[in-house]
C-alpha positions in Angstrom: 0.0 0.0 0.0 2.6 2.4 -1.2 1.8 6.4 -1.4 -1.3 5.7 -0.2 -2.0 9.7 -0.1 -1.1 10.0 -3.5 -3.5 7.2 -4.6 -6.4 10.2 -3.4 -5.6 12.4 -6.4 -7.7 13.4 -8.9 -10.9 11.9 -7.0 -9.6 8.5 -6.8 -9.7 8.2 -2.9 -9.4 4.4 -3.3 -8.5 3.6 0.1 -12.3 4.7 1.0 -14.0 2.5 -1.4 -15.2 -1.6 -1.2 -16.4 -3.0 -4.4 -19.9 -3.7 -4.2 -21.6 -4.2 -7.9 -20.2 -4.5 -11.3 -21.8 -4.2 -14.7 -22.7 -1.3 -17.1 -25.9 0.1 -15.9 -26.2 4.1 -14.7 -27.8 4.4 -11.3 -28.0 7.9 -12.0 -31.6 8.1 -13.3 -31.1 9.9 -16.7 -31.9 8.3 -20.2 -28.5 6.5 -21.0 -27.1 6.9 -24.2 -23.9 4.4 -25.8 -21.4 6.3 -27.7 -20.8 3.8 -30.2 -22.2 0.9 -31.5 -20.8 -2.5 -29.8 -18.0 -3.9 -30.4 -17.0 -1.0 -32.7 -14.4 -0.4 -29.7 -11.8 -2.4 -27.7 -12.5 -3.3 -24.8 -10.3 -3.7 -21.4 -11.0 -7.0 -21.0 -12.7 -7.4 -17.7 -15.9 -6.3 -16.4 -16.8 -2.5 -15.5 -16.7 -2.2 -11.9 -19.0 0.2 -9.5 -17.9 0.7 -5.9 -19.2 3.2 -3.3 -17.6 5.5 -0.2 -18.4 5.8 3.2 -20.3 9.0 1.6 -22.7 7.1 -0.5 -20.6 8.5 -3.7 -20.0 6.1 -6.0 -16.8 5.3 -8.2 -16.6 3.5 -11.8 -13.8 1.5 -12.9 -12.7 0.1 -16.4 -15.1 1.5 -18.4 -14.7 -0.1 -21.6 -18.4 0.8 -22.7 -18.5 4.4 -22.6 -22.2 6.3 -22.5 -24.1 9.7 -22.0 -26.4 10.2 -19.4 -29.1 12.5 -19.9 -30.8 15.0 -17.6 -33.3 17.1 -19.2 -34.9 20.1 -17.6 -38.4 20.3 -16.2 -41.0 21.0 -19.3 -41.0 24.6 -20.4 -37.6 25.2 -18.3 -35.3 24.4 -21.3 -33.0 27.4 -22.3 -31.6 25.7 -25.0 -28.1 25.3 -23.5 -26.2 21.4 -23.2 -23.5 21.0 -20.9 -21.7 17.6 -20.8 -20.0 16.9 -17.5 -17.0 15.0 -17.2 -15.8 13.7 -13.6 -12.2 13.4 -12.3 -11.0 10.3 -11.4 -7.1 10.4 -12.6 -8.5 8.2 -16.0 -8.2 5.3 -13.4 -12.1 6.3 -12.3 -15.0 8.1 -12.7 -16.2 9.6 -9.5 -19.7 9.5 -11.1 -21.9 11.3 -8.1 -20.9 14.0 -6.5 -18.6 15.6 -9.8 -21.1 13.7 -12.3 -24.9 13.4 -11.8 -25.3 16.2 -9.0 -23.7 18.9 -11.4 -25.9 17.9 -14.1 -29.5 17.4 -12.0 -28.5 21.2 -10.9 -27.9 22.1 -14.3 -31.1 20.7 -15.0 -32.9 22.9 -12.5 -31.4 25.9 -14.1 -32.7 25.0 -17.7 -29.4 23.5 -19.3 -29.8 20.1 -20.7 -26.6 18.2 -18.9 -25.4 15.1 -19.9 -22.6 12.7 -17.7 -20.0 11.6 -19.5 -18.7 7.9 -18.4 -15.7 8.0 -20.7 -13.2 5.3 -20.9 -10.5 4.6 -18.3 -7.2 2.4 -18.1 -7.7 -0.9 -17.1 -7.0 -1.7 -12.9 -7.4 -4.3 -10.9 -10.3 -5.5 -8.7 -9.1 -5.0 -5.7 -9.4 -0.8 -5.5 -5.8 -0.7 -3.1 -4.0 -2.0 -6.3 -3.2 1.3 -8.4 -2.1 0.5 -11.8 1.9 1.2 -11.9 1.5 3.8 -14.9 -1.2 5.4 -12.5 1.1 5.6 -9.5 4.0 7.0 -11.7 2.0 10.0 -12.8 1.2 10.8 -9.4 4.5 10.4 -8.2 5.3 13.4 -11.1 2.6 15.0 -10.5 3.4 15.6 -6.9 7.1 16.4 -7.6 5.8 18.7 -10.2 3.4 20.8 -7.7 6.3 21.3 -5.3 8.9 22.7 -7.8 6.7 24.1 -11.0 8.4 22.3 -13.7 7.5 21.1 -16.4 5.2 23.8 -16.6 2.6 21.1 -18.4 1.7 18.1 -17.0 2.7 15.5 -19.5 0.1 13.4 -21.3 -1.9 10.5 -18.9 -2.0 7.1 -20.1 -6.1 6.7 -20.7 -6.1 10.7 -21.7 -6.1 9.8 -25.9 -9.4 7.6 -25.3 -10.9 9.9 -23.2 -10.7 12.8 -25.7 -12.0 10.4 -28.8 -15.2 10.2 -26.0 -15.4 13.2 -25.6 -15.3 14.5 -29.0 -18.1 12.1 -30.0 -20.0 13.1 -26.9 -20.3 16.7 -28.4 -21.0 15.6 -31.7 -23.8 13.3 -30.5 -25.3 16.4 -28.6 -25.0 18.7 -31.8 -25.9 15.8 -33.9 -29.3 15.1 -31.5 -29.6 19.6 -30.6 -33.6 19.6 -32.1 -34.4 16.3 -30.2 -33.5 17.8 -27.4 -34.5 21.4 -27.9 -30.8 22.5 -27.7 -29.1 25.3 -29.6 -26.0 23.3 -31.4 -24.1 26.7 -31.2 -24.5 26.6 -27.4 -23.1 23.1 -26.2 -20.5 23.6 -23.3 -18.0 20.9 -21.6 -17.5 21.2 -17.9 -15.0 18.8 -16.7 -13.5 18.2 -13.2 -9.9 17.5 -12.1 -8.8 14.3 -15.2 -12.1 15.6 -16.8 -11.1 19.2 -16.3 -7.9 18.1 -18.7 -10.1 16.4 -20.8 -12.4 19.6 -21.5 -9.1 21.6 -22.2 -8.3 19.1 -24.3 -11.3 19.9 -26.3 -11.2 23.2 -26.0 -8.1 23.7 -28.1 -8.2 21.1 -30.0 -10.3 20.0 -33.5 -12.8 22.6 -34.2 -15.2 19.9 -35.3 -15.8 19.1 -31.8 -14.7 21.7 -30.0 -17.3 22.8 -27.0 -19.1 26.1 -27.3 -17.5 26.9 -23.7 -16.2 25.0 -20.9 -15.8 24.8 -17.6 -11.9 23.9 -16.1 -12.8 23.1 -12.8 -9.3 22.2 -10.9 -7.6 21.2 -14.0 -4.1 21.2 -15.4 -2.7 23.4 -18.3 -2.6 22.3 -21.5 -1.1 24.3 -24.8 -0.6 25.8 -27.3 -4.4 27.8 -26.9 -5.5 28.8 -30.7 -7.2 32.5 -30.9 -10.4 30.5 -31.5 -10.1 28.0 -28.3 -13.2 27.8 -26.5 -14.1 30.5 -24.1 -13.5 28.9 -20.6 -14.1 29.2 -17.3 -11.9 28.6 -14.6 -11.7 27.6 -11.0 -9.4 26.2 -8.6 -7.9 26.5 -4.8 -4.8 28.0 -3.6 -4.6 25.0 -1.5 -4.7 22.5 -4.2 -2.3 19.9 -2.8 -1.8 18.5 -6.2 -2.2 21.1 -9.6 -1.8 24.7 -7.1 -0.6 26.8 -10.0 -2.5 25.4 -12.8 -5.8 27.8 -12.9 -3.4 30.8 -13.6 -1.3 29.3 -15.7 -4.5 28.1 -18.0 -5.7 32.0 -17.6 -2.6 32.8 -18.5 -2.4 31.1 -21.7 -6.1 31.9 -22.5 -5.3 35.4 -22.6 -2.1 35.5 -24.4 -4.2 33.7 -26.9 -6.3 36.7 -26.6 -9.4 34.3 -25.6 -12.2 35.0 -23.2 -11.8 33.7 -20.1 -12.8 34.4 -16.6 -10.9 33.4 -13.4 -11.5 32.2 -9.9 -8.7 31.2 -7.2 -10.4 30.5 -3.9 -8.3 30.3 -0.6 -9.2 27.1 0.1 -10.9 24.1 -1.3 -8.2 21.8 -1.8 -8.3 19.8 -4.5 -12.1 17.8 -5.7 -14.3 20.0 -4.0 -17.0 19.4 -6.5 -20.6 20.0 -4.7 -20.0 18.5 -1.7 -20.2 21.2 0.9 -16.9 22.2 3.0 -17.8 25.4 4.7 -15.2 27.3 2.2 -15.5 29.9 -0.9 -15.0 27.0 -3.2 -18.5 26.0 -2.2 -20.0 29.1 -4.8 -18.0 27.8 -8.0 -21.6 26.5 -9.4 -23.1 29.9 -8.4 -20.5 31.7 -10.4 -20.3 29.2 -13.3 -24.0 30.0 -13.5 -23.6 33.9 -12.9 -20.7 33.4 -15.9 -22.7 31.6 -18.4 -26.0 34.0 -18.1 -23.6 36.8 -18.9 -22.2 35.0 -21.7 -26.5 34.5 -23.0 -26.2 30.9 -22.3 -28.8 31.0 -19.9 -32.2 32.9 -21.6 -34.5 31.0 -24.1 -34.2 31.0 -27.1 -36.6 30.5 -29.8 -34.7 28.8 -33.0 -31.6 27.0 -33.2 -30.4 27.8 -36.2 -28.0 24.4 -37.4 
């Protein structure tokens, strides 16, 4: 049980967790959608794996099948703005509650169509104290990294490709499905946290085809080079951030120099994964403010047409 503390990052927190189910079905309550035809895929080779924390959260493991999971808003509440949400998990896991389902039934409530995104991960064993050695070697840069700055980009995880092919067809599907779901295909956002916070930067500057409308970089990690068309983005973090402490400036940073609009938050504390999950601290607005961000930005007001 080496670097236990380190197994924690990026919403892991294995040491907390007991397998209790496996298999492939959402127990989130949306509609679920696949995001590709079977077998079209390869898969990890064991079965998808579900476990749950002493706080009821639950945690999803070797996803080979990734899926949407709808939320739509009440009828007549629909602003015609789609936000995908991506948890953190360090592409080992999906913490699928608390950064997953809870953002998207309160984007729901606020009239955005929100989708989860269960996007694919690297393949670890049953037993949750048994990191995958690639896993444990990121952390151990990643923690050297937060203590001495360099490199001033976090180098490339080993499930990150996958998970940006996922997400990329996750915005397609939404753009591809926009009247279905009375969205406005010109107003589909990405809001990822901690791994899924790379993956939305990811996105964000990367093939226009799929590129998010906006996103959301909650407690994420930089990212370049930022083209003068990247995704406008917002961006939160904690000063206390144990693991990625420097990373929402330095994404600001390079948003700007790209001349890109973006809008900053850097709470005093927080640490890192503070999702929704209430911890008496500033960091517990950053859905307020996303919210306050996005009506600014006319994400938030019905619309009648969406024009393709």
């Amino acid at each position: 049980m080496r670097h236990l503390a380190r197994i924690a990052i990026l919403g892991v927190a294995v040491a907390l967790f007991s397998a209790t189910t496996t298999g492939q079905t959402s127990a989130g309550g949306g509609l679920i959608i696949p995001l590709y035809a079977g077998g079209t895929i390869a898969s990890l080779g064991v079965p998808e794996i579900r476990e749950k924390n002493k706080a009821g959260d639950t945690m999803i493991r070797n996803v080979s099948e990734p899926t949407l999971e709808l939320f739509r808003p009440a009828p007549g509440r629909a602003n015609g703005t789609a936000v995908i949400v991506a948890p953190g998990g360090g592409f080992v896991g999906l913490g699928y509650d608390a950064g997953g389902t809870a953002v998207a039934r309160l984007l729901a409530q606020h009239g955005v169509t929100a989708l989860v995104l269960k996007y694919r991960t690297i393949r670890s064993a049953a037993d949750p104290m048994q990191m995958p050695e690639v896993h444990m070697r990121e952390m151990d840069s990643l923690m050297t990294r937060a203590k001495n700055g360099t490199p001033s980009k976090v180098p490339p995880f080993a499930g990150e490709r996958h998970a940006v092919e996922d997400g990329a067809r996750a915005v397609t599907i939404v753009r591809q499905r926009a009247s279905e779901w009375g969205v406005d295909p010109h107003r589909v956002g990405f809001l990822g946290f901690s791994a899924g916070a790379f993956l939305a930067t990811d996105l964000a500057i990367g093939d226009k085809a799929s590129r998010p409308d906006f996103v959301g970089l909650i407690y994420g990690g930089l990212r370049t080079p930022v083209p003068a068309d990247a995704s406008p983005a917002f961006i939160a973090g904690a000063a206390d951030d144990e693991y990625l402490p420097n990373d929402p400036v330095l994404l600001y940073a390079a948003w700007r120099q790209a001349g890109v609009a973006a809008e900053l938050h850097i709470y005093e504390r927080g640490g890192h994964g503070f999702d929704l999950t209430p911890k008496g601290k500033t960091s517990d607005h950053w859905f307020d403010e996303f919210v306050w961000w996005m009506r600014s930005r006319g994400l938030m007001g019905a619309t009648t047409s969406y024009p393709s």
